[in-house]
Structure formats: structure tokens, C-alpha cells
C-alpha positions as CSV (number, residue, x, y, z in Angstrom):
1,X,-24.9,-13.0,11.6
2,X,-22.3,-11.1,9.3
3,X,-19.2,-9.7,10.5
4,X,-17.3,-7.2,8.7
5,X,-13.5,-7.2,9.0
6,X,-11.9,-3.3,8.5
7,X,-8.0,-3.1,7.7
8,X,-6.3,-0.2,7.8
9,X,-3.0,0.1,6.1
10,X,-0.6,3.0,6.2
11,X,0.7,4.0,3.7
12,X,4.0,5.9,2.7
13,X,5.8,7.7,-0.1
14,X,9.1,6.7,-1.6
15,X,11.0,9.0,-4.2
16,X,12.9,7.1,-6.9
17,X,14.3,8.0,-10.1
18,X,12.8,7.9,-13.4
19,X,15.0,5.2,-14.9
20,X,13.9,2.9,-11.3
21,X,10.7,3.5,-12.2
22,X,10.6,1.9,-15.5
23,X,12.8,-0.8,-14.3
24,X,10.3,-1.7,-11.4
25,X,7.8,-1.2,-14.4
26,X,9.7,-3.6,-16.8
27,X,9.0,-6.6,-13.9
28,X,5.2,-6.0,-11.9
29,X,2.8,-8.0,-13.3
30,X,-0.3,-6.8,-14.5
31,X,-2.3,-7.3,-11.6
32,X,0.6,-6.6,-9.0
33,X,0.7,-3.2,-6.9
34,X,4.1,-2.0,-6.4
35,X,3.7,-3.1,-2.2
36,X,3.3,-6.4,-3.7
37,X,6.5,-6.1,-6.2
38,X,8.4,-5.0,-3.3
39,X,7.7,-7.8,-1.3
40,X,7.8,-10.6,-3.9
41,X,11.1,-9.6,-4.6
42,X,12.1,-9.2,-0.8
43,X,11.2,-12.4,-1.0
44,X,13.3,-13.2,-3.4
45,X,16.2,-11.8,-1.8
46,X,15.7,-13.3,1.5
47,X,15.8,-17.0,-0.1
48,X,18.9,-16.3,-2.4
49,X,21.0,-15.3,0.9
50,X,19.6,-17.9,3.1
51,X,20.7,-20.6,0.5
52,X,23.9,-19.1,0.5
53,X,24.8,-19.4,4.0
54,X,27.0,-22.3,4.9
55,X,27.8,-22.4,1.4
56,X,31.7,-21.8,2.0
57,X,33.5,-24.1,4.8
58,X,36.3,-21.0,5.5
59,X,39.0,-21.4,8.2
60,X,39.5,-19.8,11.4
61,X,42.2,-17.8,9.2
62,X,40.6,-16.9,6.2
63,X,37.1,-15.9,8.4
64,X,39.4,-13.5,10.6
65,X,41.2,-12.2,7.0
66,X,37.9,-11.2,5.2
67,X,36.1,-9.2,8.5
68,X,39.4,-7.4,8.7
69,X,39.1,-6.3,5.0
70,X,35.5,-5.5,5.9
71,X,36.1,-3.4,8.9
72,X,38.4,-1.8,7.3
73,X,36.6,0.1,4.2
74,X,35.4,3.2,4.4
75,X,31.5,2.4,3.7
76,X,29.5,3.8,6.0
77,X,27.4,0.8,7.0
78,X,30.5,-1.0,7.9
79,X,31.7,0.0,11.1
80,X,32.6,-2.7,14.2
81,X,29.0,-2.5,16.1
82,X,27.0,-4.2,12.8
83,X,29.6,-6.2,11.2
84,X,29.5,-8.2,14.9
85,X,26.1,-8.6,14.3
86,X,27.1,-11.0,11.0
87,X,30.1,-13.0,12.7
């Protein structure tokens, strides 16, 4: 008996700039698609900042000082809804 397994995988376009292309270039290895370069370094990422957390024992003080200075910058991802979702 064979079975024959079909997977279908969208697919979708990204624009980025010449110069990020030949950085992205400059790090895929030879036999890695870019989906897989983008999720190796995802990857990547993901361990770097879960190591990190805990890393600082802050105060009640010094916690309540820094998402003050966060709310308070005018960078559009920053506004009171998300930076609750990081306390």
C-alpha cells in the first residue's frame, strides 16, 4: 500500500531593499531557502530574549520608572494597550 502525502504551502511576497538583500545573502547557507533563513534566525531571536528575561532583579520603583519612560515616547508601537501586555 503507498500513501502519498500532498502539502500545500502559501506563499507570499515581501519587498526589501537592495542593501537587505545582500545582507540576508551574506548569512543563508548554501542549501538554505530564504523561509528557512527567516526562521533560523527567528529562532535565533526568540532564544536570545527568552534568556534575557529575569536577567535584571528591578524594584517596584525602578519597574514603575522605566514603563513610564516607555509610555511616554512617541513610537508608534508604544502606546498603553501593548506595553500592558509586557508588564
Amino acid at each position: 500500500m503507498c500513501m502519498y502525502t500532498y502539502i500545500h504551502m502559501t506563499s507570499k511576497n515581501i519587498s526589501i531593499t537592495e542593501d537587505v538583500y545582500n545582507k540576508l545573502l551574506k548569512i543563508k547557507r548554501n542549501n538554505e531557502s530564504f523561509s528557512e533563513l527567516f526562521l533560523r534566525l527567528l529562532k535565533i531571536q526568540k532564544s536570545t530574549l527568552e534568556k534575557s528575561f529575569g536577567a535584571w532583579n528591578l524594584s517596584e520603583a525602578e519597574k514603575k520608572e522605566i514603563w513610564a519612560s516607555l509610555s511616554m515616547r512617541n513610537a508608534r508601537n508604544w502606546n498603553k494597550s501593548n506595553l500592558e501586555d509586557f508588564k
